[in-house]
Structures are given as structure tokens and as C-alpha cells.
C-alpha positions as CSV (number, residue, x, y, z in Angstrom):
1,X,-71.9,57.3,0.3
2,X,-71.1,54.0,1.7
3,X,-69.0,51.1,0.3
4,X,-72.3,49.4,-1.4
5,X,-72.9,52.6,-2.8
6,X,-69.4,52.8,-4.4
7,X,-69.4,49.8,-5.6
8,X,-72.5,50.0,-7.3
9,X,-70.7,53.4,-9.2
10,X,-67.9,51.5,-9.9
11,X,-69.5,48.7,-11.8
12,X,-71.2,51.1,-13.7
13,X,-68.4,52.5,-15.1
14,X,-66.5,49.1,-16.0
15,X,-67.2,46.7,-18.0
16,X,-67.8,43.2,-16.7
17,X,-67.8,39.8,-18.2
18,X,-69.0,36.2,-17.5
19,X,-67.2,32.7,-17.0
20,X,-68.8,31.1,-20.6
21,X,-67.6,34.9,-21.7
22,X,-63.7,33.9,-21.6
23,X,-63.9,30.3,-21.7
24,X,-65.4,30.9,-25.4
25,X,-63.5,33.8,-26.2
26,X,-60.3,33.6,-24.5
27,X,-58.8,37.0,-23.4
28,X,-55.1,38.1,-24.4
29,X,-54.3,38.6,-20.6
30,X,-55.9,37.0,-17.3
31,X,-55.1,38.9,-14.5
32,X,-55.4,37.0,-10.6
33,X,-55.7,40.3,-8.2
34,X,-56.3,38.4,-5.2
35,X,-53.6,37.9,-2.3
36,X,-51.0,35.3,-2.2
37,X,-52.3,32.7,0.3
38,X,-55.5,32.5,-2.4
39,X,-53.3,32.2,-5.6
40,X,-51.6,29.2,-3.6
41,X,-54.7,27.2,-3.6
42,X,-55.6,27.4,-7.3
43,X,-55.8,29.6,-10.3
44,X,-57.5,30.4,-13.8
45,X,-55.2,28.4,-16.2
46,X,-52.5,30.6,-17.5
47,X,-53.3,33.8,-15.3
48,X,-50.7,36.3,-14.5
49,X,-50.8,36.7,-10.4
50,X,-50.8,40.6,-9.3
51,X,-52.2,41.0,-5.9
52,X,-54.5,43.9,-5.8
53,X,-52.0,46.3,-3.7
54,X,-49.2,46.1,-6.0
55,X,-51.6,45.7,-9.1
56,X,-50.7,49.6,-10.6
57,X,-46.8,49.4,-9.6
58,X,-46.3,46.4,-11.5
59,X,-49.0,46.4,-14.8
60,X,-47.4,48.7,-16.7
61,X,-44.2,46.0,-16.9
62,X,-46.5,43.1,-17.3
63,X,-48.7,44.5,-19.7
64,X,-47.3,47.9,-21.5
65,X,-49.6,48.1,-24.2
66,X,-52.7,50.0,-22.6
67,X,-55.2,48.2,-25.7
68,X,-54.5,44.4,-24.5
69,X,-57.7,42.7,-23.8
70,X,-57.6,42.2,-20.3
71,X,-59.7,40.3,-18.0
72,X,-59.1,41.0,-14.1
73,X,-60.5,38.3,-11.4
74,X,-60.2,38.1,-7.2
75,X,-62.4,35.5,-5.6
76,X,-65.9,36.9,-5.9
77,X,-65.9,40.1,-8.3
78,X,-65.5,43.0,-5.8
79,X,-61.5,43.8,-5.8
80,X,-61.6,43.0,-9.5
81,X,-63.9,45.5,-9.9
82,X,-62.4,48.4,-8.1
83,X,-59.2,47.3,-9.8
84,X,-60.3,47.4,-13.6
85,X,-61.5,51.2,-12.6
86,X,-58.2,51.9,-11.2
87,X,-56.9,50.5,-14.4
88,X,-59.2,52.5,-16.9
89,X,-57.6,55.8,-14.9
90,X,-54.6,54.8,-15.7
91,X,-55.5,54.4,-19.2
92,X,-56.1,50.9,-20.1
93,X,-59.1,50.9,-22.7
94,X,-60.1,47.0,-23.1
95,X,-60.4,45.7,-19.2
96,X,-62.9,43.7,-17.9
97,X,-63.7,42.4,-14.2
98,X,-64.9,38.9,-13.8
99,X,-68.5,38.4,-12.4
100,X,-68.5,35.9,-9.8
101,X,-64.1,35.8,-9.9
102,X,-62.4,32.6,-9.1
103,X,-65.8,31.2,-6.9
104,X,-67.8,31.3,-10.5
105,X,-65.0,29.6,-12.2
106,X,-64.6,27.1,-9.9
107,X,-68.5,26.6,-9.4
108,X,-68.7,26.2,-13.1
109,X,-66.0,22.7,-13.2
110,X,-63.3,24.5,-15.0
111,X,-59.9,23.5,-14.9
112,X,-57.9,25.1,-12.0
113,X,-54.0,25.4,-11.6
114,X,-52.0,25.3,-8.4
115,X,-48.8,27.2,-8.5
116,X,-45.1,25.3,-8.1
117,X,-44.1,26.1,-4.5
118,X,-40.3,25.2,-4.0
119,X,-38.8,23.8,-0.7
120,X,-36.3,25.3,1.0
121,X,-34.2,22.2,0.0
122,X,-35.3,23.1,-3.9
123,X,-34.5,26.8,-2.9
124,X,-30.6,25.6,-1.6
125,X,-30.2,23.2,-4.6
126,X,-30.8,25.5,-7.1
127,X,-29.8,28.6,-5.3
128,X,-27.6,29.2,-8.3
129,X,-29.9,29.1,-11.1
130,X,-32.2,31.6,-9.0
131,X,-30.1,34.3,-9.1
132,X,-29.9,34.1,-12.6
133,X,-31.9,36.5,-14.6
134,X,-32.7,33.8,-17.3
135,X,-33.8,31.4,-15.4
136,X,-35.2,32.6,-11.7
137,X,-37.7,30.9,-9.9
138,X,-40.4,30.7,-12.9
139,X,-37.2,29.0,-15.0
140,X,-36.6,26.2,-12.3
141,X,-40.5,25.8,-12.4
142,X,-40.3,24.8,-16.1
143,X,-37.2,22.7,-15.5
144,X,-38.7,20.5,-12.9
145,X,-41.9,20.4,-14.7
146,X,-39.9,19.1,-17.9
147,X,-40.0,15.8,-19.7
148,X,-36.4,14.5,-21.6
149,X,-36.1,11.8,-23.3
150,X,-32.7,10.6,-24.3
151,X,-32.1,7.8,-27.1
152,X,-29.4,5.7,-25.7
153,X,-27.7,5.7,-22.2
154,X,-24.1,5.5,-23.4
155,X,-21.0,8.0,-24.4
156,X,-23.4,11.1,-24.9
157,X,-26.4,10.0,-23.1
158,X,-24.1,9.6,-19.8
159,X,-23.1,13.5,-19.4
160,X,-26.1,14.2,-20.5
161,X,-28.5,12.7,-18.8
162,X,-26.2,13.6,-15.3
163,X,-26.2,17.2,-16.3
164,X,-29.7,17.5,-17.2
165,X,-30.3,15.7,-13.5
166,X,-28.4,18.3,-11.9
167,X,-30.4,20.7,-13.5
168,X,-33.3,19.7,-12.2
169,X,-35.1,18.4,-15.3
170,X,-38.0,16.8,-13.2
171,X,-38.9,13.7,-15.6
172,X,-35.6,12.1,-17.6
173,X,-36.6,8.9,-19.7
174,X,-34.0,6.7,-21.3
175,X,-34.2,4.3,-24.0
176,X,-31.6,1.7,-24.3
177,X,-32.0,-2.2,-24.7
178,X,-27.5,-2.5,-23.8
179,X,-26.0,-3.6,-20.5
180,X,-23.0,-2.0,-19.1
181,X,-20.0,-3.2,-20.1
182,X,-16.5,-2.9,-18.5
183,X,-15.4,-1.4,-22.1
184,X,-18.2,1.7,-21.4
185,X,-16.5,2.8,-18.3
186,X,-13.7,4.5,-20.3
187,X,-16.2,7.2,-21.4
188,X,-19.4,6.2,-20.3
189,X,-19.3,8.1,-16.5
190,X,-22.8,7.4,-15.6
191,X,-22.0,3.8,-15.1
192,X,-19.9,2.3,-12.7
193,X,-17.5,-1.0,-12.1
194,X,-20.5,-2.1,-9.7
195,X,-23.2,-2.0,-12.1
196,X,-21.5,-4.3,-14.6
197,X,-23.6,-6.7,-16.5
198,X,-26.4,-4.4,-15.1
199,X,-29.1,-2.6,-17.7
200,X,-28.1,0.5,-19.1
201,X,-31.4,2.2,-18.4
202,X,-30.9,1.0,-14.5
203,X,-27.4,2.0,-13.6
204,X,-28.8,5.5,-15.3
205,X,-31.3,5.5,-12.9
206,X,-29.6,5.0,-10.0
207,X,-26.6,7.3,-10.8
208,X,-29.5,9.9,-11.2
209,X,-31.2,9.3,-8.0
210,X,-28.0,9.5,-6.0
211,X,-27.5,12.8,-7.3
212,X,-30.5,14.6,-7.4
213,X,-34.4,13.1,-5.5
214,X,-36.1,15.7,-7.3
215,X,-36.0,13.8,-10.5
216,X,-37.9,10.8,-11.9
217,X,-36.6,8.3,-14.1
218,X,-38.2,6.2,-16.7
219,X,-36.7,3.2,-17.8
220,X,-37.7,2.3,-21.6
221,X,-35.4,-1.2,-21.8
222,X,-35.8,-1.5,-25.8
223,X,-34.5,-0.8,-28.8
224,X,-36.4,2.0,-31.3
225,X,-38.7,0.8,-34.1
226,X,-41.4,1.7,-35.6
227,X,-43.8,0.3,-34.3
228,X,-42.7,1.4,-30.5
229,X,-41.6,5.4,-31.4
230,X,-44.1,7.5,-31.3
231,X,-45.8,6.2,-28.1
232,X,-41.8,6.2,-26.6
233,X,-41.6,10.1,-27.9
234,X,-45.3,11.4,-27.2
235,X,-45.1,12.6,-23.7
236,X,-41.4,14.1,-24.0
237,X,-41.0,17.8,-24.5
238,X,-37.2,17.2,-25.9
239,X,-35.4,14.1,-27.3
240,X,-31.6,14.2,-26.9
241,X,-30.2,11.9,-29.5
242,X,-27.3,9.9,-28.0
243,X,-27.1,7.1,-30.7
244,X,-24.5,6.3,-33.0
245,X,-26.5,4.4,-35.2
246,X,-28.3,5.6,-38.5
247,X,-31.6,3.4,-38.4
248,X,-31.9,5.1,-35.2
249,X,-31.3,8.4,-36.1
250,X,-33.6,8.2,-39.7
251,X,-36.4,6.8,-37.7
252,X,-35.8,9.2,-35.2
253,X,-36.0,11.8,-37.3
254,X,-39.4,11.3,-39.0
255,X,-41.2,10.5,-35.9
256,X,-40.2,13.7,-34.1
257,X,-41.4,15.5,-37.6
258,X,-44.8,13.6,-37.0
259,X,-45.2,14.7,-33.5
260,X,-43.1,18.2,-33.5
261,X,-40.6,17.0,-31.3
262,X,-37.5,18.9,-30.9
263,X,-34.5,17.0,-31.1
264,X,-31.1,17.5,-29.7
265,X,-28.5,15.6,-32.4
266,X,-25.3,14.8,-31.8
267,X,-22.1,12.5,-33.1
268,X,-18.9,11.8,-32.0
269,X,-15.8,9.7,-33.5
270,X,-12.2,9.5,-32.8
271,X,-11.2,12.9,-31.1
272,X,-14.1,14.9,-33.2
273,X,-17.7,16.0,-32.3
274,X,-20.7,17.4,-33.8
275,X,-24.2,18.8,-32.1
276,X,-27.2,20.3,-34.0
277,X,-30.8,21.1,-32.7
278,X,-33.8,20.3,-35.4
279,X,-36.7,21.9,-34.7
280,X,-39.5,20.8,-36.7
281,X,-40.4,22.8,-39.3
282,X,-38.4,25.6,-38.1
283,X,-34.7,24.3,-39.3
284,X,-33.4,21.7,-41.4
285,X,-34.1,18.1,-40.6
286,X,-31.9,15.5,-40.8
287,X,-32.7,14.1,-44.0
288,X,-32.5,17.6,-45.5
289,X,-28.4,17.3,-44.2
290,X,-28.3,13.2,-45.2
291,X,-31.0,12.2,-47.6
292,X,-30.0,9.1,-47.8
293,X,-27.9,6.7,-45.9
294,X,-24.2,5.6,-46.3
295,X,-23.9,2.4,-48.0
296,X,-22.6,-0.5,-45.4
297,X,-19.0,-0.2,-44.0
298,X,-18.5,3.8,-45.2
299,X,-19.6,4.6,-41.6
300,X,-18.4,2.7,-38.6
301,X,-19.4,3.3,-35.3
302,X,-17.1,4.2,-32.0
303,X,-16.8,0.4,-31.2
304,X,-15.1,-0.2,-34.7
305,X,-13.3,2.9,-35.1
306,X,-12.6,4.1,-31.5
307,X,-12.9,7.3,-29.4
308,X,-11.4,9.1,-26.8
309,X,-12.9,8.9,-24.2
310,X,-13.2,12.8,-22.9
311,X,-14.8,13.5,-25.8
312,X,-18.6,12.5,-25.3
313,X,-18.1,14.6,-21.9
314,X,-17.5,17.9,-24.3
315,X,-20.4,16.9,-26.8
316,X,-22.8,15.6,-24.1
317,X,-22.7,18.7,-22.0
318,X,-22.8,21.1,-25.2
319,X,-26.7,18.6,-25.9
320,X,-27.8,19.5,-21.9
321,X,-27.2,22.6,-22.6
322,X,-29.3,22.8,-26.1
323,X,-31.9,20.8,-24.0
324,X,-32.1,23.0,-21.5
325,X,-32.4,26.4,-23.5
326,X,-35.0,24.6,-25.2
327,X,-36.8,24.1,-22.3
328,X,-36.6,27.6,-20.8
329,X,-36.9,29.3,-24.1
330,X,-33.8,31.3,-24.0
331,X,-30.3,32.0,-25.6
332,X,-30.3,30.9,-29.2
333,X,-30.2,27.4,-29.7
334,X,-28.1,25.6,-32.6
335,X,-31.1,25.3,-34.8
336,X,-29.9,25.6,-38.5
337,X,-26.4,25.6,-37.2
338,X,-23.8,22.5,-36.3
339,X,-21.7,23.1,-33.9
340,X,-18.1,20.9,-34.6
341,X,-15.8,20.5,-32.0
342,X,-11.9,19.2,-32.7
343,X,-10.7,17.6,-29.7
344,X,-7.1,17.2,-31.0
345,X,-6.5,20.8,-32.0
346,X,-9.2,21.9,-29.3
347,X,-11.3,23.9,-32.2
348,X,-14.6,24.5,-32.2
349,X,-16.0,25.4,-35.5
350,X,-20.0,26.6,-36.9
351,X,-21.9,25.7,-40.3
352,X,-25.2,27.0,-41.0
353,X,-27.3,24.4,-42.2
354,X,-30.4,25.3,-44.7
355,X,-33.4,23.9,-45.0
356,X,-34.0,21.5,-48.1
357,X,-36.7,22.8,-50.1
358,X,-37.0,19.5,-52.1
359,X,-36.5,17.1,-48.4
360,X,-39.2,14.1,-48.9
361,X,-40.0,14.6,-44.7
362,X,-40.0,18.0,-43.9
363,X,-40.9,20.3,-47.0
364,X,-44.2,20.5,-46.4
365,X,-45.3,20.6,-42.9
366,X,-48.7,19.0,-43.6
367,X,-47.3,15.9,-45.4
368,X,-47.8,12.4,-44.7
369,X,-44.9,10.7,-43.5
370,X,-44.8,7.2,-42.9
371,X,-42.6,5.2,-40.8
372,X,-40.5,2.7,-41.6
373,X,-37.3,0.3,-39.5
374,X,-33.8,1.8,-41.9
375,X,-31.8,-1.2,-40.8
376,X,-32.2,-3.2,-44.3
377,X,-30.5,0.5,-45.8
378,X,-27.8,1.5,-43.0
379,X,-25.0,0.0,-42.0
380,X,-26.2,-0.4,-38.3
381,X,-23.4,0.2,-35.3
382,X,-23.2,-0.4,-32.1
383,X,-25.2,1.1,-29.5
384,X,-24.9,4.6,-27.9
385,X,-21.5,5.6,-28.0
């Protein structure tokens, strides 16, 4: 029997399937069998890459349960096939080789994906997050492929913002309409005595580019309304509040409901500190915690009542964290939970906050909500700590 031969057995004793096959019935797994140098220059949108000589070594980790729908491709349909046999052997009962592989695909105009490739410089930078289990190189990927967005470029928005940077969050956008003052530099580290007088949103971005290339900065110069929020939010995959307003936070609030935006929320005052994570629809909301707002006066911000100015540096860090979680998808994240941290008595203390059945934003996820500027009801501070 020769190899044509073979091959002709084999196929007759898999099952194959076509391009318009899995593009209308997508299959649970996608499996790339081809060798590395091909899965550089492109791939099926979210297939798994198993080069064909490791391919029964590794499945059994990557897919344990031997009924998944499976689909296996290489470039033109022959190593997929003699895969998906090798698969059947080992008991897999739903696998598929593509006709045609990646070449068909391709021919056909589909989308195609090109794998992250770090450089040795990404490789030393982050050396430390690669050895971690939790993160690894797949984890830096989704970092440097990440969009923050953080409301306000002050007290919480500095640490945050340079911790998030060191991180390697790839896109960082900051909204804030403020210039630096020499009052800021007390707590606000990502400013500097030479960038006095300077835009908030600019000293940000050059503190950020002097620590860390990889990251891109977007400078959003204005102050949040509602006419300007959801195209500010869209293209963000987390919003780190860092205001110390409450128009700001209300409005906040119901946009991210609107567009399912997690949001990282935090306060500070005096020597105390408080972070939360709401996750649309998945935890409370922060009108289910403050339905309505203070009346004038009962609420004054940091530049009436004062703060020390270590504080923000706690708080901020504990949001970069919650941010950065969020993005990789691990740990547990403070969502239904507030965090409050004591500075004075150096205390950290947890609340579990429920969900308000009865909220007017977030009770029922399919309800209109309609956005409107608070500051007429709230007693409106200063800027961002």
C-alpha cells in the first residue's frame, strides 16, 4: 500500500467537514495541527495550536472530555486527517478533519489571526510575570492586548495608572479636563514639579512612556457628561474609577450598565479608603449601595476635607490589581464585596454588598436606562483626588 493508498483508507474512516460547515455551525473546539512556523503566519480565529507530533501527548489536557465536538485543521487536509484517526483510536467520538485546512479558509476571505510573538526585550520586562502560573506568556498576551480607561488622573488614578503601565496594560486612556497643580504632588506621584501648570492627561502620559514603551496612551482632556460617555467608555475593556465626585460616579455608573462595562470603584478621605468592583449584572451597582445622592455639603471632597497623602498609593494599587485580575480572569475579584482599608489603625476590613432587587438601573438587565448630567442633584467636588 502506498501513502495515497493510506490516505484514501484513512478518510474513509473519519469524518470530514467543509469551511461553510463551521463558519455556520461553529465547533466547541478548533484544533491547528500544523507546525509552528505556519501557526506564526495566521490562524482560524480562536483555534487551540497543537502541532501534529505532540498532538496525542498533549489533547488529553486540552480537551479531556473524549465527546467535545472537535474540528482538526493543518494547511491542506492531509495531517488533519491522519490526526482525527489517531484521535478516534484514542477514543474521541465527535472529530472532524477540515477539507481543504487553513488554504480553504483562507481562499474563502475569512478572518485570520496572527499570534502575539514577544521580544526578547517583552520576554526581560516581564520575566517575572512569566513564571507565574496565572499569568504565563498567554496572560501577558491579554495584558498587552488590554484597553483601561481610568476616570481622572489624580490621587487614585496616579498609582494606578503607573502600576497598570508597569504591568504592561498595552492601551491606558485617561480622562481628566484638570492641570497639575503644585498641591497634587503631595499624593498625586504621577506628576512632577516640572509638569506644573501642565494637563493632567499629559504629564500621565509622559510619566507612562518613561517607564514602560510598550504602552499607548490616550489623552481624553474633558470632563464626563452624557453626552460624551459612552463613546469615551466603548472601546475600554475596564474603567478604573478615580473620581471623587458623585455626578461622575452616578453617570458613570449607568453608562457602564448600558454597555457592560466593568468598573473598578474606589474612594478615599482623610486616612480611610474603600475599593469595590461592579460587574454589570453580576454584583451590585452603585445605585443598588447609594440610590440616591447626598444632599449638598454632607459630602465634601479631599480638597475640602483633606487626605494623607500615602493613602491613594494603598487604594490605587489595591484598583490595578482588581483591574488586572479582571483582565486575566483570575483570583476572585471584589465583586459584591468592599474592601475598607484604615490607614490610621492600618485595618483592612470586608462587607459583602447584595444586589438591590428593587435598584431603578440594574434590576432588570434588559431595562432602558437613560442618561442624564447628576450635577443639579450632587454636591459636586473637586476633581480626582
Amino acid at each position: 500500500m502506498n501513502f495515497q493508498s493510506y490516505l484514501k483508507q484513512v478518510k474513509s474512516e473519519i469524518r470530514e467537514t467543509t469551511v461553510d460547515e463551521i463558519v455556520r455551525a461553529k465547533p466547541a473546539r478548533l484544533i491547528d495541527v500544523r507546525e509552528g512556523d505556519e501557526w506564526q503566519e495566521g490562524y482560524i480565529p480562536d483555534a487551540t495550536w497543537i502541532p501534529r507530533g505532540k498532538l496525542e501527548l498533549r489533547i488529553e489536557d486540552v480537551v479531556p472530555e473524549r465527546d467535545t465536538d472537535l474540528v482538526l485543521y493543518c494547511a491542506g487536509g492531509t495531517r488533519s486527517a491522519l490526526a482525527a484517526n489517531a484521535l478516534q483510536q484514542l477514543g474521541y467520538t465527535r472529530v472532524r478533519s477540515l477539507v481543504g485546512g487553513f488554504g480553504a479558509w483562507k481562499k474563502a476571505g475569512h478572518p485570520v489571526d496572527k499570534p502575539f510573538v514577544m521580544t526578547q526585550a517583552q520576554k526581560s520586562r516581564y520575566a517575572r510575570h512569566l513564571t507565574l502560573n496565572e499569568v504565563g506568556e498567554k496572560g501577558q498576551e491579554k495584558l498587552l492586548r488590554a484597553k483601561v480607561l481610568l476616570i481622572g488622573a489624580g490621587g487614585l488614578g496616579s498609582p494606578s495608572g503607573l502600576y497598570l503601565a508597569a504591568a504592561g496594560v498595552g492601551t491606558m486612556g485617561f480622562v481628566d479636563d484638570d492641570v497639575v497643580d503644585e498641591s497634587n504632588l503631595q499624593r498625586q506621584v504621577i506628576h512632577s514639579t516640572k509638569t506644573v501648570g501642565m494637563a493632567k492627561v499629559e504629564s500621565a502620559a509622559q510619566a507612562i512612556a518613561n517607564l514602560n514603551p510598550d504602552v499607548k496612551v490616550v489623552q481624553h482632556r474633558v470632563r464626563l457628561t452624557a453626552e460624551n460617555i459612552l463613546d469615551l467608555i466603548k472601546d475600554y475593556d475596564v474603567i478604573v474609577d478615580g473620581t471623587d465626585n458623585f455626578p461622575t460616579r452616578y453617570l458613570l455608573n449607568d453608562a457602564s450598565l448600558m454597555l457592560r462595562k466593568p468598573v473598578v470603584n474606589a474612594s478615599i478621605f482623610s486616612f480611610e479608603g474603600q475599593v469595590t468592583v461592579f460587574k454589570p449584572f453580576e454584583g451590585p451597582c452603585y445605585r443598588c449601595l447609594y440610590p440616591e445622592p447626598p444632599p449638598p455639603g454632607m459630602a465634601p471632597s479631599c480638597n475640602e476635607a483633606g487626605v494623607i497623602g500615602v493613602l491613594p498609593g494603598v487604594v490605587g494599587v489595591i484598583q490595578a490589581t482588581e483591574a488586572v485580575k479582571l483582565i486575566l480572569g483570575i483570583g476572585k475579584p471584589l465583586i459584591g464585596r468592599l474592601l475598607q482599608y484604615d490607614a490610621l489603625n492600618m485595618k483592612f476590613r470586608e462587607f459583602k454588598l447584595p444586589r438591590d432587587p428593587k435598584c431603578a438601573v440594574c434590576s432588570e438587565p434588559g431595562k432602558k436606562i437613560e442618561l442624564i448630567d447628576y450635577e443639579q442633584f450632587c454636591n459636586v467636588g473637586g476633581g480626582a483626588g
